[in-house]
C-alpha positions as CSV (number, residue, x, y, z in Angstrom):
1,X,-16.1,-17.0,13.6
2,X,-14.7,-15.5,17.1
3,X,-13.9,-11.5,17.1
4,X,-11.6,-10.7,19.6
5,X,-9.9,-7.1,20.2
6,X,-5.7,-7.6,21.0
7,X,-3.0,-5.2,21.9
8,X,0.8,-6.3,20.6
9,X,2.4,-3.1,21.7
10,X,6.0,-4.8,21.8
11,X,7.5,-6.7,19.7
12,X,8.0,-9.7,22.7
13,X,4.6,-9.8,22.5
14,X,4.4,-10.6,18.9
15,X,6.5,-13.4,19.2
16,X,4.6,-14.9,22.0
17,X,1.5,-14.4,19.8
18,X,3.1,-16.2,16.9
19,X,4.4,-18.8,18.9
20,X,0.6,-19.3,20.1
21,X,-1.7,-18.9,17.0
22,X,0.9,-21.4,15.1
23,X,0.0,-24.2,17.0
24,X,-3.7,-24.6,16.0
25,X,-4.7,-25.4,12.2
26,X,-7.2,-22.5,12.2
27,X,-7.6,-19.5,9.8
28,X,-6.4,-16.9,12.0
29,X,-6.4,-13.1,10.9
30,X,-5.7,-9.6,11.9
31,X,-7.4,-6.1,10.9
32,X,-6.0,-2.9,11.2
33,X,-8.1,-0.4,9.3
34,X,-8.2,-1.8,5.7
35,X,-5.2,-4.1,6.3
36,X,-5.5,-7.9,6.6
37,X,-2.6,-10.0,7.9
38,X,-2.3,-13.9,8.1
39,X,-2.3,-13.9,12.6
40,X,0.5,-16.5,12.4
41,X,2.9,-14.4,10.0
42,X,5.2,-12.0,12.4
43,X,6.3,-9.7,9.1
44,X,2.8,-9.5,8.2
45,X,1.9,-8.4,12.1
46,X,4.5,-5.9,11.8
47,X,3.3,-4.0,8.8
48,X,0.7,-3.4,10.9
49,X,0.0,-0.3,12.9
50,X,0.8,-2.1,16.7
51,X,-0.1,1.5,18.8
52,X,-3.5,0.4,18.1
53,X,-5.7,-2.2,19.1
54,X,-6.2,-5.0,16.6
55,X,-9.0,-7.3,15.5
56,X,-8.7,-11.0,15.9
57,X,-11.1,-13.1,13.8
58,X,-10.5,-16.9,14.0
59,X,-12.5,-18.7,11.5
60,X,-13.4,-22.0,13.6
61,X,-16.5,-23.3,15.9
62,X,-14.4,-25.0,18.4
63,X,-11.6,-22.6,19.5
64,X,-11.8,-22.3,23.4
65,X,-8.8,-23.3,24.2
66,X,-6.9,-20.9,21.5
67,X,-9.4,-17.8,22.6
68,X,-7.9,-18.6,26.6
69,X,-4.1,-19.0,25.9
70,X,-4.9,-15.9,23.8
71,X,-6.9,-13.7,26.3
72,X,-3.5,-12.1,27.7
73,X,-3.4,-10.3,24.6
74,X,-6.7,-8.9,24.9
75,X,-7.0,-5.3,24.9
């Protein structure tokens, strides 16, 4: 598992985030505080709280190339 901290202040960057993370078969997941959101789901992202950075886990061993189209979103 990779543990990554993201910012998705506006909501552009959401989409851009969805339209990323849904391209790879990985389990991908977001934590706010208790909450725990399906990373390729844009409804479930915005139930979370966005002011805040948010925790990225994605649950594979080989994930470079998703971790560097995804480090623009790194807070």
């Amino acid at each position: 598992m990779k543990s990554i901290k993201i910012s998705l202040e506006m909501a552009q960057r959401v989409k851009e985030f969805v339209n990323v993370t849904q391209d790879y078969p990985y389990e991908i997941l977001l934590k706010s505080g208790k909450y725990v959101v399906d990373a390729k789901s844009i409804l479930g992202i915005f139930s979370l709280d966005l002011s805040q950075p948010i925790v990225e886990e994605v649950y594979a061993d080989e994930c470079e190339d998703l971790l560097e189209k995804l480090k623009k979103f790194e807070a």
